[in-house]
C-alpha positions as CSV (number, residue, x, y, z in Angstrom):
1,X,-8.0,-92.3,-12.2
2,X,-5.2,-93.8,-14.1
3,X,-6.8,-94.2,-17.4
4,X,-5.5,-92.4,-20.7
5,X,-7.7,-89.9,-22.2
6,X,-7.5,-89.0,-26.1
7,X,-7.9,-85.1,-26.9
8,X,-10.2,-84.0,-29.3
9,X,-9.8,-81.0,-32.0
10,X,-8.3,-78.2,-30.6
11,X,-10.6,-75.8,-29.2
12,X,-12.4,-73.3,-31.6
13,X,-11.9,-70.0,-29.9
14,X,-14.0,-67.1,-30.4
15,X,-13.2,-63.2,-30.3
16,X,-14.5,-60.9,-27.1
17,X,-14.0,-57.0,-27.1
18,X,-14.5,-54.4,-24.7
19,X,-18.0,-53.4,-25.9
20,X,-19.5,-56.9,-26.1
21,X,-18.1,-56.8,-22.5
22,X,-19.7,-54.1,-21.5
23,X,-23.0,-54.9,-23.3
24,X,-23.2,-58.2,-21.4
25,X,-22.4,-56.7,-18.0
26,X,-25.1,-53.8,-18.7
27,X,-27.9,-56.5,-19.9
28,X,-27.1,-59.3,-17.1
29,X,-25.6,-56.7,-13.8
30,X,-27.3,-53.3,-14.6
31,X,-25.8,-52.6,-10.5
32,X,-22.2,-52.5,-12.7
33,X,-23.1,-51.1,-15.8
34,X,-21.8,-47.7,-14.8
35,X,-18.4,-49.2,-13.8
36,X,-15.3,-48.6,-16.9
37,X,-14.4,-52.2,-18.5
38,X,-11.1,-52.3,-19.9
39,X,-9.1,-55.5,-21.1
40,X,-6.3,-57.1,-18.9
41,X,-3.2,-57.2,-20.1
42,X,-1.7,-60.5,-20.9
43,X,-5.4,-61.7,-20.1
44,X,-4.7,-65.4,-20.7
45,X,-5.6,-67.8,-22.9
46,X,-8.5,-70.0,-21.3
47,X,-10.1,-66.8,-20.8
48,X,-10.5,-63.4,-21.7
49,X,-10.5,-61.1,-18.8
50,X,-11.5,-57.6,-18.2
51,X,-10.9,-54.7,-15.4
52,X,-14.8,-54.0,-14.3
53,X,-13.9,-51.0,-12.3
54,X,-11.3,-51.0,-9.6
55,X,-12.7,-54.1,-7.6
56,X,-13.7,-56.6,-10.1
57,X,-13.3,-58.6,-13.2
58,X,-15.0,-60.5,-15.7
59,X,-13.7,-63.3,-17.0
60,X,-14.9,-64.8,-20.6
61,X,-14.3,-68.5,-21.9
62,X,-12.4,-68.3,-25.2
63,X,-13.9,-71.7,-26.4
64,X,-17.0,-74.3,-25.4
65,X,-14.3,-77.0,-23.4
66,X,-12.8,-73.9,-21.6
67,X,-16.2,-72.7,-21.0
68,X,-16.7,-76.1,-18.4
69,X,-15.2,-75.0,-15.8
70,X,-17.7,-71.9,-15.3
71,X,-19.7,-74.0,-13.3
72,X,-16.8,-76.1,-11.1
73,X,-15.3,-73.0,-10.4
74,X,-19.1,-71.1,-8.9
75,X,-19.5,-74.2,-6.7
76,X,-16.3,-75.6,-5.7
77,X,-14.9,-71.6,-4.9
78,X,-16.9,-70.7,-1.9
79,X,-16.4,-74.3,-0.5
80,X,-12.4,-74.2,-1.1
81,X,-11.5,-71.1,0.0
82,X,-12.2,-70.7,3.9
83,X,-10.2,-73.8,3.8
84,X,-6.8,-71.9,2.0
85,X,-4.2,-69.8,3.6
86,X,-4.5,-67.2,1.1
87,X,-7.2,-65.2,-1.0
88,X,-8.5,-67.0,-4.1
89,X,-10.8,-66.3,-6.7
90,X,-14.5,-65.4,-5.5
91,X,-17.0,-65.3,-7.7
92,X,-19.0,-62.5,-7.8
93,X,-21.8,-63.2,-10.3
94,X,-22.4,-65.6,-12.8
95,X,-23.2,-64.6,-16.6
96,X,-25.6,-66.3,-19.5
97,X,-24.6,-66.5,-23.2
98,X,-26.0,-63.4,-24.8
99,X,-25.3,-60.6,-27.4
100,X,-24.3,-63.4,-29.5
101,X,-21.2,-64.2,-26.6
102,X,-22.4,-68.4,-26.3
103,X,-21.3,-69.4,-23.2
104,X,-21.8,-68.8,-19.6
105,X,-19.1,-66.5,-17.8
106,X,-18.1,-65.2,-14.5
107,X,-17.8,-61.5,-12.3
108,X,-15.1,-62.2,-10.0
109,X,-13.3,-59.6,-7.0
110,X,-10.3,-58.1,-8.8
111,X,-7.5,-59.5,-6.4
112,X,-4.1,-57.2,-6.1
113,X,-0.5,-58.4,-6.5
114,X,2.1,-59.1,-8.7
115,X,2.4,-62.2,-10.6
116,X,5.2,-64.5,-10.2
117,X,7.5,-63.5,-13.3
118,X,10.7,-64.8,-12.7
119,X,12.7,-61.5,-11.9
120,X,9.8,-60.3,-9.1
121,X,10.7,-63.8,-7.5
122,X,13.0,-62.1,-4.8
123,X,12.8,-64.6,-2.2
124,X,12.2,-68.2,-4.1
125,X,12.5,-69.9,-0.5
126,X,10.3,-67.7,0.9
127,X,7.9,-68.2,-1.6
128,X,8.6,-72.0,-2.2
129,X,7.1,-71.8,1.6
130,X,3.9,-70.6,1.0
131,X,3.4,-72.2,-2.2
132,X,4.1,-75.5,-0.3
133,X,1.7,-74.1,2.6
134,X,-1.1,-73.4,0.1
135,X,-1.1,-76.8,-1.8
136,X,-0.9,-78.9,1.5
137,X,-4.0,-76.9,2.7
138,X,-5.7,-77.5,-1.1
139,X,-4.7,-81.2,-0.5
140,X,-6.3,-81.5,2.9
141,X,-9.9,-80.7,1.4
142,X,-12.3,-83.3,1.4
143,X,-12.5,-84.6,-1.9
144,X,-15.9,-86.3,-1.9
145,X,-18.0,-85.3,-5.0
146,X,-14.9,-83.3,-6.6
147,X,-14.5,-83.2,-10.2
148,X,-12.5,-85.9,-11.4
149,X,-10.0,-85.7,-14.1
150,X,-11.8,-84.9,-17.4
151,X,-12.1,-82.4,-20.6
152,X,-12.8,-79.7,-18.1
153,X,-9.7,-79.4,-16.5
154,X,-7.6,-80.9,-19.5
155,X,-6.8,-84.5,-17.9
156,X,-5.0,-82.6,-15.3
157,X,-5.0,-85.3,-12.1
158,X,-4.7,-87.8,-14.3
159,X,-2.3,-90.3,-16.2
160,X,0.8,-88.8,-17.4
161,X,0.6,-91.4,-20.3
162,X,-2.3,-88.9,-21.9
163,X,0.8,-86.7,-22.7
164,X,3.3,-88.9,-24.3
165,X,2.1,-88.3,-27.5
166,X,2.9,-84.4,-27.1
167,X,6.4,-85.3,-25.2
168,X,6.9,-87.7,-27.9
169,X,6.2,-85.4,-31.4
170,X,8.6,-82.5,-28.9
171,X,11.4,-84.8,-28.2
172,X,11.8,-86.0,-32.1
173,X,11.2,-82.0,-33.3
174,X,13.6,-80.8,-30.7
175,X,16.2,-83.5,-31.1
176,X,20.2,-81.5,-32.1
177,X,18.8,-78.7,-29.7
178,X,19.1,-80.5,-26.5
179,X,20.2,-83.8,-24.7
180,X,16.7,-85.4,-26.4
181,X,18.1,-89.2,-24.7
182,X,18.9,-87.5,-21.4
183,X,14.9,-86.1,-21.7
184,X,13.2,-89.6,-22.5
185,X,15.2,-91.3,-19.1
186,X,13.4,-88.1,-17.4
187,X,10.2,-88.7,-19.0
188,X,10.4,-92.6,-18.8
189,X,11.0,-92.6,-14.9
190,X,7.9,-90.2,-14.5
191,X,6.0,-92.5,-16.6
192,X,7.1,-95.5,-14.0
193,X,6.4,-93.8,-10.9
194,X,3.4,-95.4,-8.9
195,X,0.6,-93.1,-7.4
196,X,-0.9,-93.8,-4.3
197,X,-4.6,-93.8,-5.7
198,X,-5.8,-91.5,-3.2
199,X,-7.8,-89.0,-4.6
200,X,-6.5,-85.3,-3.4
201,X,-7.6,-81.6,-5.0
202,X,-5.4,-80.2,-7.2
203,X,-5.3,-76.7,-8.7
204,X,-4.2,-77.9,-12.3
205,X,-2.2,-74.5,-13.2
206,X,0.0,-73.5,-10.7
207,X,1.9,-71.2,-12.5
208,X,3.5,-67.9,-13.1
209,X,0.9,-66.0,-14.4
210,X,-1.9,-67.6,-11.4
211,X,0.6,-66.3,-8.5
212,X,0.0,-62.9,-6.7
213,X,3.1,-61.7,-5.0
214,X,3.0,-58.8,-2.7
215,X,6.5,-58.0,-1.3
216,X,8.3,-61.1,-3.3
217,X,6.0,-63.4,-0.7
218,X,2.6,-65.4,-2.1
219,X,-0.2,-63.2,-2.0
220,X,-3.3,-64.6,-3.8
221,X,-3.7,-67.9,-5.9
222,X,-6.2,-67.0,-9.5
223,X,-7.6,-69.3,-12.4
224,X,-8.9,-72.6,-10.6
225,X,-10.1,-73.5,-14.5
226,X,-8.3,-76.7,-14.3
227,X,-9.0,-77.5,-10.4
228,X,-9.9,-80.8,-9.7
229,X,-10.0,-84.2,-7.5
230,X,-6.9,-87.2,-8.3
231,X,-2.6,-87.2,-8.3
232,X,-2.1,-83.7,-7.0
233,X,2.0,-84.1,-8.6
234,X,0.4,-81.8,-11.5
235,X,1.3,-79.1,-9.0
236,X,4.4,-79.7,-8.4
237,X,5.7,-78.7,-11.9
238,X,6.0,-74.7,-10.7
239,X,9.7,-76.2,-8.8
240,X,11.1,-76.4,-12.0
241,X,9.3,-73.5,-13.9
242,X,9.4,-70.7,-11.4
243,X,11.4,-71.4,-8.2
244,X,14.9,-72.7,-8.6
245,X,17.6,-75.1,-7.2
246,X,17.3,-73.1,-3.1
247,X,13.5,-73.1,-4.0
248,X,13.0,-76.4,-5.4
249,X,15.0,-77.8,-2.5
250,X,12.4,-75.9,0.5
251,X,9.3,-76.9,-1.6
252,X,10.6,-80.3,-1.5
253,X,11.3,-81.2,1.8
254,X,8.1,-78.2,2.8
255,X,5.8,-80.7,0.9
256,X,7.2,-83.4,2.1
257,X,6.4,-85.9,-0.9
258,X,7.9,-89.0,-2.0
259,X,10.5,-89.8,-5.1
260,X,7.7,-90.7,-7.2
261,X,5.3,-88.1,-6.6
262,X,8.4,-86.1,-7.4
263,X,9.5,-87.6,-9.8
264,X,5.1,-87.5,-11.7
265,X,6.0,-83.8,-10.6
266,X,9.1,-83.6,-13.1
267,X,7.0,-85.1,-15.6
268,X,4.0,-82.9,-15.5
269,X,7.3,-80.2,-16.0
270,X,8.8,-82.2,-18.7
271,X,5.9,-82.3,-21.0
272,X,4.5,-78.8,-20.9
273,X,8.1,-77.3,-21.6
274,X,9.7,-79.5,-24.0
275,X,6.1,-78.8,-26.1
276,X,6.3,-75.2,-25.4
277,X,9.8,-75.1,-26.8
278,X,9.1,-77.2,-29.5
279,X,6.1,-75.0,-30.6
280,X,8.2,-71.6,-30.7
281,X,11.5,-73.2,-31.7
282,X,13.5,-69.7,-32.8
283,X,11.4,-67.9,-31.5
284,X,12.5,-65.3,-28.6
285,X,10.0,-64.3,-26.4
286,X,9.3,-64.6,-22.9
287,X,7.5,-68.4,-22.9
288,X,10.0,-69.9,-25.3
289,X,12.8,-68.4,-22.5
290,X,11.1,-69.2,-19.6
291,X,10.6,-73.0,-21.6
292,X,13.9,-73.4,-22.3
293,X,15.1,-72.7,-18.7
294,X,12.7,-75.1,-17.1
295,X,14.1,-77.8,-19.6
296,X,17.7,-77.0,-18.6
297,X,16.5,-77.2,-14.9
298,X,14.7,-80.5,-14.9
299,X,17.4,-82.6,-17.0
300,X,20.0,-81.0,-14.7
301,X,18.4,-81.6,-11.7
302,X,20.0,-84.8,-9.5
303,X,19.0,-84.2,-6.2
304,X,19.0,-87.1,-4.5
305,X,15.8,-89.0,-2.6
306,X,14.5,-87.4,0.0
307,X,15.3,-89.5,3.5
C-alpha cells in the first residue's frame, strides 16, 4: 500500500436540480414521491445533496470517479456502524441512472447537528475526545476484504508521495507569502516517516463540513465517500484544520500514535492546505481563511514527541 498512484483528468462534473431530483425519487421510491426535495445548502462537492422531507436525503455523484464510492458506502455502512460510537450515515435506498442522471445514487436518513465550523467548536478538547474515540473505534474494524487505497477514495490510505506533485506546484506558487523552506522540512519529514504496514480503516475526510456537533460535543460522522482500508494518518489532518493547540494536544495523546504517524498526519494537513491556499490566493472567503490558518498551525507547531 505504499505505491504512488498518478491522477487522471479532473473529474467531468455534471449539473443536478431539484426537479431531476424529484423525478428520480418519484420514478425509483414512489413511497417518497410525496415528500418536498429541496437542495442542501453548501451541499458539497463530491456530491450533490438534497433535503427529502424532514428525515432523509439524497445524495447525487457530481462525476463518474465520485460516483465509485456508491457502492463501498451501501456495503461497508451497515457493517461499520454498530461497530462506531456515534451515528453515521445509513443508507436508506439505493438509486439507478435515469432521467438522463448517469450514475447510481443513494437515500440516506437525514442526521441532525451542526457541523464543525470553527466558531461552533466551543469545547475543542471535548471534541478532540470524541473525535479520537470515533477513529480508534473505526480503526479497530476488521479490515479483511476493505477497499484498498484506489480512484475511489482519491489515494486516501495511501502514499503521501502521490501528492508531492500538488505540494510541490503550491510551495513554488505560494513562495513570498509564507516561510515556503520552513514548509518543505514539514513536508520532507512527512514524506520520511515509516508506516507500520498494517492495514486499518480510515474515513478519508474527516473534516469540518462531515462533523455533527450537538452542544459543541461530536454528534454524528457523514460522507464515508473516501472510506477505506491502509495508513489511517489521513485522519489525523482535522488536529491542524479544526481543533487547535489544547485540542491537538488531547487528540494526540487520546490517540495515542507515534511521531511518524503524526508526523504522515501533518503531511496529509500540509498538502491539502498549502493547495487550497494556492488555488484561492487573494481570494477571501471562508476555505482560503480556514487554509491559511491551518498552514500557520502546522509550520508553527513544535510539540515535542510524545513519551
Amino acid at each position: 500500500m505504499s505505491e504512488v498512484f498518478e491522477f487522471g483528468p479532473a473529474p467531468r462534473r455534471v449539473a443536478v436540480d431539484t426537479p431531476l431530483v424529484r423525478a428520480l425519487v418519484a420514478e425509483q421510491f414512489p413511497q417518497w414521491a410525496h415528500l418536498p426535495v429541496q437542495p442542501v445548502e453548501h451541499g458539497g462537492w463530491d456530491n450533490h445533496t438534497f433535503h427529502l422531507g424532514r428525515e432523509m436525503s439524497v445524495r447525487l455523484p457530481t462525476a463518474a470517479e465520485y460516483a465509485l464510492a456508491v457502492e463501498k458506502e451501501h456495503r461497508w455502512l451497515p457493517r461499520l456502524a454498530p461497530q462506531l460510537p456515534v451515528p453515521v450515515s445509513t443508507p436508506l435506498g439505493r438509486g439507478r441512472p435515469g432521467q438522463g442522471y448517469p450514475f447510481a445514487w443513494s437515500v440516506y436518513r437525514w442526521l441532525d447537528g451542526q457541523t464543525a465550523d470553527a466558531d461552533r467548536v466551543t469545547d475543542p478538547v471535548g471534541l478532540a475526545v470524541d473525535l479520537a474515540d470515533f477513529l480508534l473505534a473505526l480503526q479497530r474494524v476488521d479490515p479483511a476484504d476493505g477497499p484498498a487505497p484506489g480512484t475511489h477514495c482519491w489515494f486516501r490510505g495511501g502514499s503521501l508521495r502521490t501528492f508531492d506533485p500538488f505540494t510541490q506546484d503550491a510551495l513554488q506558487t505560494l513562495h513570498g507569502h509564507l516561510d515556503t523552506e520552513r514548509a518543505r522540512d514539514v513536508w520532507a519529514s512527512a514524506l520520511a516517516a515509516s508506516w507500520d504496514g498494517v492495514p486499518r480503516w480510515f474515513h478519508g475526510d474527516v473534516a469540518e463540513g462531515n462533523l455533527l456537533l450537538e452542544g459543541g460535543r461530536l454528534a454524528a460522522v457523514i460522507d464515508f465517500g473516501t472510506c477505506g482500508v491502509g495508513d489511517p494518518s489521513c485522519d489525523l489532518a482535522i488536529a491542524w484544520t479544526v481543533l487547535g493547540p489544547a485540542g491537538r494536544e488531547a487528540f494526540r495523546d487520546r490517540l495515542g500514535v507515534d511521531d511518524a504517524t503524526w508526523a504522515r498526519g501533518r503531511g496529509w494537513a500540509l498538502w491539502k492546505s498549502l493547495a487550497t491556499c494556492a488555488s484561492s490566493l487573494g481570494e477571501d472567503d471562508q476555505a482560503a481563511t480556514g487554509a491559511w490558518r491551518a498552514v500557520e498551525a502546522l509550520l508553527e507547531d513544535d510539540r515535542p514527541p510524545s513519551t
